[in-house]
Every structure is written in C-alpha cells, then in structure tokens.
LOSE-928607 format. One line per 5 residues: number of its first residue (from 1); their letters; for each residue x, y, z of N, C-alpha, C. Coordinates in steps of 0.1 Angstrom, whole numbers, plus 5000, padded with zeros to 4 digits. Layout:
<sites>
NUM) a) X/Y/Z/X/Y/Z/X/Y/Z  ...
</sites>
This chain:
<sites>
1) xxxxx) 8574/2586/2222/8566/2586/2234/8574/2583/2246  8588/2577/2242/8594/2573/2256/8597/2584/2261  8601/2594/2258/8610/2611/2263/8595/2613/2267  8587/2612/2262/8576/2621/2275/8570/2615/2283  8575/2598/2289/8566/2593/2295/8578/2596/2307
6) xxxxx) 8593/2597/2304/8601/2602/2313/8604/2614/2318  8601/2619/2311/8600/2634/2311/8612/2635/2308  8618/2636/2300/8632/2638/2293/8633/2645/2278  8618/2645/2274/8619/2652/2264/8621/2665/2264  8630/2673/2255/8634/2691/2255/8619/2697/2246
11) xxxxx) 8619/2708/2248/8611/2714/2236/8620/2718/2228  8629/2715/2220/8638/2715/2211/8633/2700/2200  8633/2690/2213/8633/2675/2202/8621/2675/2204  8610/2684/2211/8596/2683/2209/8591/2687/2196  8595/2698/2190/8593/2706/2182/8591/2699/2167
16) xxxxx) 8608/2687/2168/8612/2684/2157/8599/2669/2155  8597/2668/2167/8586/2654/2168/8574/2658/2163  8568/2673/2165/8556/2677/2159/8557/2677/2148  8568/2685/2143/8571/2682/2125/8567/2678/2117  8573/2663/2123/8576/2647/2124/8561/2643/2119
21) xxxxx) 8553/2648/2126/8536/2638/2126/8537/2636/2142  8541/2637/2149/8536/2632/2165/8524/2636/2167  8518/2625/2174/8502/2630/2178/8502/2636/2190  8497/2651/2193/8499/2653/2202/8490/2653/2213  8477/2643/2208/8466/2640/2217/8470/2624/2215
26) xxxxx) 8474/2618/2213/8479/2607/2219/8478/2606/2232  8472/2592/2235/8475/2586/2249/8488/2574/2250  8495/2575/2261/8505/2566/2263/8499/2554/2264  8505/2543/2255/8502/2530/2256/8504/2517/2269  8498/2526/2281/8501/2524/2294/8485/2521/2298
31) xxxxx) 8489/2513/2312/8471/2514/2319/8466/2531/2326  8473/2542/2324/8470/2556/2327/8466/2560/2315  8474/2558/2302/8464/2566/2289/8469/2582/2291  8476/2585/2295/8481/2597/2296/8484/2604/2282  8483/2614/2284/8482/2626/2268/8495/2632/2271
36) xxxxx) 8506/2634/2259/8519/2642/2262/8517/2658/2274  8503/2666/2275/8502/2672/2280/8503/2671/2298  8493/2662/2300/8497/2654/2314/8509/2650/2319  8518/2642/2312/8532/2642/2315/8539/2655/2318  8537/2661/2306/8548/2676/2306/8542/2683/2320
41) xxxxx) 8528/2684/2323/8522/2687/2337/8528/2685/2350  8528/2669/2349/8536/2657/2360/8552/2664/2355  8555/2666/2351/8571/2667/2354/8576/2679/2347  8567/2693/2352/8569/2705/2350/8579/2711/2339  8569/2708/2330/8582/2712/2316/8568/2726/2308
46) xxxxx) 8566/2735/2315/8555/2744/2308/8560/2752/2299  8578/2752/2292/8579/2751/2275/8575/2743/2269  8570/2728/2273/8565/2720/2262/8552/2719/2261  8545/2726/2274/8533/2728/2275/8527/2733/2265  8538/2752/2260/8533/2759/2256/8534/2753/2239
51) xxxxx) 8544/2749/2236/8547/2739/2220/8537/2729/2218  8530/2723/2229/8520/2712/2226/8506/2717/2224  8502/2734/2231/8492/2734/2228/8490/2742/2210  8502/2756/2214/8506/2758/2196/8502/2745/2187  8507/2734/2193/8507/2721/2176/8491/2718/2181
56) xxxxx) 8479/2723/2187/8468/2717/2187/8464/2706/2200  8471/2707/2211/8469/2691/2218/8457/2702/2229  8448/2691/2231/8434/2692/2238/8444/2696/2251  8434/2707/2257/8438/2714/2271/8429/2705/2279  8419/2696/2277/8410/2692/2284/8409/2678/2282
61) xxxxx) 8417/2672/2276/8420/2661/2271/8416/2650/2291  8411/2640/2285/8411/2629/2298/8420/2619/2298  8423/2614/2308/8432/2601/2304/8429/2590/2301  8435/2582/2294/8423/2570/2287/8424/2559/2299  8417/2559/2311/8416/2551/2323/8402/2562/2330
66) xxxxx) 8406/2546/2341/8388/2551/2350/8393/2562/2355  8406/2570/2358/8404/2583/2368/8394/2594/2359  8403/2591/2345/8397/2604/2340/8399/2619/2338  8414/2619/2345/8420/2635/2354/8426/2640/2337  8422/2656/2338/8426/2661/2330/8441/2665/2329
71) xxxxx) 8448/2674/2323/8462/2674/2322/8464/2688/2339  8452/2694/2334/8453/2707/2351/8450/2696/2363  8446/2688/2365/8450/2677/2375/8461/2675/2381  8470/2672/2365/8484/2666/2368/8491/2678/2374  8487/2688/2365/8495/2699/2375/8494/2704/2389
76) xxxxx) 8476/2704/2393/8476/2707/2404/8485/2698/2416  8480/2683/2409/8487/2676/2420/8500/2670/2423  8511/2681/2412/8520/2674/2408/8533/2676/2418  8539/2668/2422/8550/2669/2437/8562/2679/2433  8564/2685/2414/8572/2695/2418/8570/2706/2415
81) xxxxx) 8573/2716/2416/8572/2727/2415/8568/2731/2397  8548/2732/2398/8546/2729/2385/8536/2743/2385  8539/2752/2392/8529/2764/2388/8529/2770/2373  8540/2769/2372/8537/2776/2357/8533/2765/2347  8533/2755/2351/8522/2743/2342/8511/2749/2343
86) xxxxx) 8507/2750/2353/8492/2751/2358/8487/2765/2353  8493/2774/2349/8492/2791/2350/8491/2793/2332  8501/2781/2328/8503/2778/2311/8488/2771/2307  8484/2762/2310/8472/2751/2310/8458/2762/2312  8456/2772/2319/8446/2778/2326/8446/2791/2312
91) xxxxx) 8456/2797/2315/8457/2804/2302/8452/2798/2284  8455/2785/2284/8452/2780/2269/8439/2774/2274  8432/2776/2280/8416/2776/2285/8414/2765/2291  8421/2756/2299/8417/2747/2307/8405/2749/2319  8392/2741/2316/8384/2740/2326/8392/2738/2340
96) xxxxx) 8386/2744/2350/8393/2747/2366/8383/2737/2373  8374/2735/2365/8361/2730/2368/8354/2717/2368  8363/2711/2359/8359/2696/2353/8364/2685/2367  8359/2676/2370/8357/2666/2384/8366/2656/2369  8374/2647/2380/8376/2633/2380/8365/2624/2380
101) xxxxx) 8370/2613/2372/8355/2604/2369/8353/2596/2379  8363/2590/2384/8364/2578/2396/8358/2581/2409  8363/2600/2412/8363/2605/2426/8356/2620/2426  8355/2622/2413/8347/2636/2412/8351/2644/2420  8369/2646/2417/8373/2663/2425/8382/2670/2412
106) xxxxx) 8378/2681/2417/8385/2692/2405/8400/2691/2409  8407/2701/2400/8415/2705/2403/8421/2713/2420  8413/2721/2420/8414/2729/2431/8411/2718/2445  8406/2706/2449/8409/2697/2454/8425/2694/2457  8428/2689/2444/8444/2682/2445/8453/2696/2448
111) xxxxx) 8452/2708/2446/8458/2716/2447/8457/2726/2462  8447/2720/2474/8442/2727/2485/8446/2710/2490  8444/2701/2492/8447/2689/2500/8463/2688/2500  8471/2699/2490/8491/2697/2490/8491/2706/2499  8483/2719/2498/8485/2725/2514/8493/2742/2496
116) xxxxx) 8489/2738/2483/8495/2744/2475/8491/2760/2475  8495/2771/2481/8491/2783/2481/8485/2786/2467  8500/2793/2462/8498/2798/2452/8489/2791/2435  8490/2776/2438/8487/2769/2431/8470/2773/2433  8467/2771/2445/8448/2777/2450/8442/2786/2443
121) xxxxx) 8455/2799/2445/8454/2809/2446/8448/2813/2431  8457/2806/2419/8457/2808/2402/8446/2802/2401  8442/2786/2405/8432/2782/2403/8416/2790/2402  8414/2797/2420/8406/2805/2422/8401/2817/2409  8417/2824/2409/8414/2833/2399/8409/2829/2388
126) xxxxx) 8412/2817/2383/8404/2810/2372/8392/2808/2372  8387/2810/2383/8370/2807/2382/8370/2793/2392  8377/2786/2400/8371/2777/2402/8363/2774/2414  8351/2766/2414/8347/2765/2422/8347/2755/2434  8345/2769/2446/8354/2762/2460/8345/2752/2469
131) xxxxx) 8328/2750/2460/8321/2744/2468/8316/2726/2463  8326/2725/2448/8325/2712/2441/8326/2701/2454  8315/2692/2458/8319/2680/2466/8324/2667/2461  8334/2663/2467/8337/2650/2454/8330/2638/2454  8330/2631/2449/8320/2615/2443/8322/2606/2458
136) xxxxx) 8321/2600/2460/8321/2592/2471/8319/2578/2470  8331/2570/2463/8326/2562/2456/8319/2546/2467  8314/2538/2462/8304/2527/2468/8311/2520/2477  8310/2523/2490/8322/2519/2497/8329/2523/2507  8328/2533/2502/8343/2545/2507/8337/2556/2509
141) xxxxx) 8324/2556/2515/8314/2567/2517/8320/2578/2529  8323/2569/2543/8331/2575/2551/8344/2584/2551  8351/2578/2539/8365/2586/2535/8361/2600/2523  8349/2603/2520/8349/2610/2513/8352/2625/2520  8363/2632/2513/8369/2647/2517/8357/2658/2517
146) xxxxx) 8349/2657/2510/8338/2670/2509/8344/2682/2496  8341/2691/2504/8346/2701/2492/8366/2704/2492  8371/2712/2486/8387/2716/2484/8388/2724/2502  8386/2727/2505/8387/2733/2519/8383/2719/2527  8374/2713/2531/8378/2700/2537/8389/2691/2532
151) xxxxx) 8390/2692/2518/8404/2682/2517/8416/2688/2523  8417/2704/2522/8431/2706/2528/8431/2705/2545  8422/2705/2552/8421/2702/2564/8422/2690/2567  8416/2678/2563/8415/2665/2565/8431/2654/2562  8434/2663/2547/8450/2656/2546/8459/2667/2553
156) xxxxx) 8455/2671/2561/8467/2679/2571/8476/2689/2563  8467/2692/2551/8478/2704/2548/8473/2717/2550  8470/2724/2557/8463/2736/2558/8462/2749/2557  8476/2751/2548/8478/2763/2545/8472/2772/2535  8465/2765/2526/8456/2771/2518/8443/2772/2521
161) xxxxx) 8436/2772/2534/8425/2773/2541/8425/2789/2540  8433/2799/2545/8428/2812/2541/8424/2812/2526  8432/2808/2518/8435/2818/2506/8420/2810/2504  8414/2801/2506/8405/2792/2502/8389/2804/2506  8391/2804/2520/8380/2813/2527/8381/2830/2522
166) xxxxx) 8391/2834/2520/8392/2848/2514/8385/2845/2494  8389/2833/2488/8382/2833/2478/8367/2825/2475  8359/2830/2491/8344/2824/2489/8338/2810/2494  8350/2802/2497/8345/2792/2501/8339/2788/2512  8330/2781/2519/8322/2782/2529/8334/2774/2542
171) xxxxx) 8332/2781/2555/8335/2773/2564/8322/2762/2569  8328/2748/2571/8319/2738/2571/8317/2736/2588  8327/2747/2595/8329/2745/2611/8316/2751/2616  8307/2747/2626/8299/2754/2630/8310/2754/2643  8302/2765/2652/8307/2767/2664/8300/2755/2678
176) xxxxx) 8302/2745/2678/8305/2737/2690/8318/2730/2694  8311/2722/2703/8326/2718/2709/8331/2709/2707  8340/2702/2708/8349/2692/2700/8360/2686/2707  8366/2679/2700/8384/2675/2710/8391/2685/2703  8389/2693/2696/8400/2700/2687/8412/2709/2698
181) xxxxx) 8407/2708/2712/8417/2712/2722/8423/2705/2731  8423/2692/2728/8428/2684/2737/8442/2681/2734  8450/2677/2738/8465/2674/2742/8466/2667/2730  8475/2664/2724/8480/2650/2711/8489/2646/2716  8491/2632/2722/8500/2620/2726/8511/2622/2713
186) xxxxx) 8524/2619/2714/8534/2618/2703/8531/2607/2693  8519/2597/2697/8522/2588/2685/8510/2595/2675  8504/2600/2678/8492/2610/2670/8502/2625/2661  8510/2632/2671/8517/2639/2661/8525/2636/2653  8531/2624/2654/8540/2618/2643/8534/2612/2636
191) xxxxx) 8519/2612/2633/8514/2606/2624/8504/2617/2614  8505/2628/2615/8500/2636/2611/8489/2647/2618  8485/2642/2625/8474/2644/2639/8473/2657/2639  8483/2666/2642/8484/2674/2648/8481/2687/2637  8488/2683/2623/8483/2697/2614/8468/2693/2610
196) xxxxx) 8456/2681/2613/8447/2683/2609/8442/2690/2622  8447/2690/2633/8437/2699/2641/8443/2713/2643  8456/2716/2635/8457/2729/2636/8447/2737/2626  8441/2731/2614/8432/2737/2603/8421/2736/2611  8417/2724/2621/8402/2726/2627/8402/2734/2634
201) xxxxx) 8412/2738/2639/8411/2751/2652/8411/2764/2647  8420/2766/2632/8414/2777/2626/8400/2778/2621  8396/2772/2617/8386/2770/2611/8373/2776/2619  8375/2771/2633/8367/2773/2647/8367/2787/2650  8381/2791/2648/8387/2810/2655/8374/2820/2642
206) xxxxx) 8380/2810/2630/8369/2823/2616/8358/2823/2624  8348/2810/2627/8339/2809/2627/8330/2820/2640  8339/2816/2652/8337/2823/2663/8335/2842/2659  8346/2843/2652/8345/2856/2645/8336/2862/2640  8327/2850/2635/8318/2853/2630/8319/2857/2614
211) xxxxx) 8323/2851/2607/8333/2847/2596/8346/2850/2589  8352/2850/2576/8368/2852/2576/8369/2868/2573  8356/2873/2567/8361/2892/2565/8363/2899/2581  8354/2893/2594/8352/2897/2604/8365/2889/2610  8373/2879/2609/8380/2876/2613/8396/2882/2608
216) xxxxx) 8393/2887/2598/8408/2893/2591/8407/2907/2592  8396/2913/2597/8396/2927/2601/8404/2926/2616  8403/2918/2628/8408/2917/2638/8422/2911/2639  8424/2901/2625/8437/2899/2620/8446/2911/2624  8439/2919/2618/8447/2934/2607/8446/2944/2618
221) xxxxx) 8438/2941/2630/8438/2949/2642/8450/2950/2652  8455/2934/2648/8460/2930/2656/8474/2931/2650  8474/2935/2638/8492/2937/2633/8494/2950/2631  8482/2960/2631/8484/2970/2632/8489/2976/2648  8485/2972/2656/8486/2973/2674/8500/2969/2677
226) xxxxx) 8504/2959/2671/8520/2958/2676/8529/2968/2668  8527/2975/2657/8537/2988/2656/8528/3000/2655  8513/3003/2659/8516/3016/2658/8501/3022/2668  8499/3034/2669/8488/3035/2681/8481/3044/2666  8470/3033/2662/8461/3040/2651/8455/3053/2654
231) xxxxx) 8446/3052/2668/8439/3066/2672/8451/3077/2674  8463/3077/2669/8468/3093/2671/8473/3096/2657  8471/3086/2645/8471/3089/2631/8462/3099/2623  8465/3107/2613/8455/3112/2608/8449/3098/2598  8439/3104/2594/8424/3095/2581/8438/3091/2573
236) xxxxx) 8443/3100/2564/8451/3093/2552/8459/3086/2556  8467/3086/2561/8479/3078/2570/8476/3066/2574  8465/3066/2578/8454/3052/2584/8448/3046/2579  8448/3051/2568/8447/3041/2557/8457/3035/2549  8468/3042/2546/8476/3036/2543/8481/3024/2553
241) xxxxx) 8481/3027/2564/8491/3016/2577/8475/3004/2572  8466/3007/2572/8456/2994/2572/8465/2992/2558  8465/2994/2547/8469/2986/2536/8480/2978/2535  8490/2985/2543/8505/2976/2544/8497/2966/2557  8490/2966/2564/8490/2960/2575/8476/2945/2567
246) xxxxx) 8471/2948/2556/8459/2939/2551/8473/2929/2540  8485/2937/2538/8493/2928/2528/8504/2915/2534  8496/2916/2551/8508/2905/2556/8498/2892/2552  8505/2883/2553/8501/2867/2552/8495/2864/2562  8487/2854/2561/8475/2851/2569/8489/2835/2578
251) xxxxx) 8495/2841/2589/8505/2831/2595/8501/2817/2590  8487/2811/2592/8487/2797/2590/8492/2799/2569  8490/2805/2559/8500/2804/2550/8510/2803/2544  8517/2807/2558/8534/2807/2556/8539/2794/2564  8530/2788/2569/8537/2777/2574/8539/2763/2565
256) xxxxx) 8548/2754/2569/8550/2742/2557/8543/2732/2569  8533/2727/2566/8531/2714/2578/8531/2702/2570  8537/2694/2577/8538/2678/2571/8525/2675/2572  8515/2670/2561/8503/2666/2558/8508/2653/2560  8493/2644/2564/8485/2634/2571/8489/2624/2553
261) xxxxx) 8486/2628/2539/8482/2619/2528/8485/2628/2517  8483/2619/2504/8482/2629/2490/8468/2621/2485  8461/2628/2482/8452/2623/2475/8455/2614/2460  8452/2603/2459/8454/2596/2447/8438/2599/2435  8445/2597/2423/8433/2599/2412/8417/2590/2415
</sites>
C-alpha cells in the first residue's frame, strides 16, 4: 500500500501484487480512506487504472472519510495531467453523476472550477449533468458555488464556460447591471479579481445575445468576415467556410487564466 499511496507503484509490480492477494478495494489506512483507484487517479497512472479495474476494484468506490469523493473526483480534480484517468474511469462505467457527501458536487464541478476543458468536455459526453447544485453546508451557506458553470466562474477559471454552455448548461446571468465593468485596482488583479469578472462579462455578452447558439452564430459571423465576403460565395462553398469557421475555439477556451482557488473535497 505504500507504492500507491506515493504513487510509485509500476503496473508491472501492480500486477504481481494482484497475484499476490492485494485488495484492490482496500482503503488506505489514513484519515482519507482512499481506494488504490483514487490514488492511481491523483497521480495519473491510467495503466494501473486499467489493471485495477481488470482485477475487479469498484469504479465507484467512496473514500472511507466524510468527503466521500469517488475515484472520477480524484481525477477530475487532479493537478496533473490526468485525462486519460478520467476517460479510463468513465469507460469502466464510472457514475459522472454521483455528488460528494460533505459538499454535494460531482465530478464535473472539480473539473469546470480548474478552468479543465477537455476534462468538461469527456465528462459532458459521459452524461453529466451541468445543472447538479452543490450541498451548502451549515454555515457556509454564502460560499456555496451553485452549479459546475458557477464554480468555474467564481474560482476564476473560466475557460470551460463555453464548452459548459454549448453542452446545455443554463446561464445563471440575467441581463442587468453590475460592476462587472468597472476598472480593477492592481491589488484586486493580483488577487484573482480580474479572471472572475472576465467569466461574468462573458456570461453577460451570451446572455445579451440572447443565448450561447445565438451568440456562436455571431461568433462564427464574425470569423467568417475577417477572411472572406460570404455574399459573393456560392451555397456549397458557404457552407463549407461556415464549418471551418464553427471549428475555431471559443477565444475565452484557449486562454490559461490564473484562477481565484481550488476547490477542496
């Protein structure tokens, strides 16, 4: 159990440990309770993912503590580069869907508050749903994030706010007015300030649009106009330039903004 609490175990000396008798639903004899699957999650090893679930280890397994977070948790929220955890885990049928016990957010939460595209992106296609609100626990009523599109706004990471609104999820912006245009002092941008009001101001532009399909048609108006004069194209052609012109990135997804926080379990 020590090689997987460090993540140092190979799927080589994994393999020989299943053999062995290793339990592969074991929890770590720690105050997290962690299942070998959650580790290999947390420290992106999705060959041992794929060897742990072959030997039988619960895809939906909980941690033995009050959070509760499944092992797609650990991946969503994991600081390295753990998509193919997450793509490995979803495949061997991990619920997208299951809340944390403490704070009642899914996966797709931890994985839209990192600002994680592609990580959203798998999620979504999994089925998950973009309008789960999380628990609010007795207390802490004020700090509650709302749904996975408020969390990636609020912890300042906002680049998953399209892929979020292109897969269904509601904008929570009505159209009034706000400070969301006023100047940020440098001790507010160095503190994160500034990428949560760059997500509110998008958020404001869908809305004004009158939402994100009507807002990504004028997107797509507007990338089409800087290379080409549509009205002197024929029909087929014009549709093609719309298709190359619907496959650019929505700019606020290409950006990396230093988020405000990480959400803890």
């Amino acid at each position: 159990m020590d090689d997987v609490l460090n993540g140092t175990l190979t799927p080589a000396y994994l393999e020989e440990c299943v053999r062995a008798g290793f339990d592969v639903n074991a929890g770590a004899p720690d105050r997290w309770g962690l299942t070998a699957l959650h580790i290999a999650a947390i420290h992106a090893h999705p060959a041992c993912i794929a060897l742990l679930v072959a030997a039988g280890a619960n895809v939906n397994a909980r941690a033995a503590s009050e959070s509760g977070l499944t092992p797609l948790h650990s991946a969503a929220n994991g600081h390295r580069e753990t998509l193919g955890c997450l793509v490995a885990l979803l495949a061997a049928g991990a619920d997208p869907n299951l809340t944390t016990l403490k704070t009642g957010r899914t996966p797709l939460h931890y994985a839209a508050a990192r600002g994680e595209v592609r990580r959203v992106a798998a999620l979504l296609a999994a089925g998950a749903n973009t309008e789960v609100v999380e628990t609010a626990r007795p207390g802490f009523e004020s700090s509650a994030l709302g749904t996975p599109l408020a969390a990636a706004v609020v912890c300042g990471n906002p680049n998953a706010v399209p892929t979020l609104l292109r897969g269904g999820a509601k904008n929570y912006i009505e159209q009034s007015e706000d400070d969301s245009n006023r100047e940020l002092d440098s001790d507010e941008e160095s503190g994160g300030v500034v990428t949560y009001i760059a997500g509110v101001r998008y958020l404001r532009r869908v809305a004004k649009a009158g939402g994100y399909r009507k807002y990504e048609r004028c997107r797509r108006a507007a990338v089409m106009a800087m290379v080409v004069d549509s009205s002197k194209l024929p029909a087929a052609l014009l549709i093609w330039v719309e298709h190359v012109a619907d496959s650019f990135p929505d700019p606020l997804e290409e950006r990396r903004l230093r988020g405000r926080r990480r959400l803890g379990y």
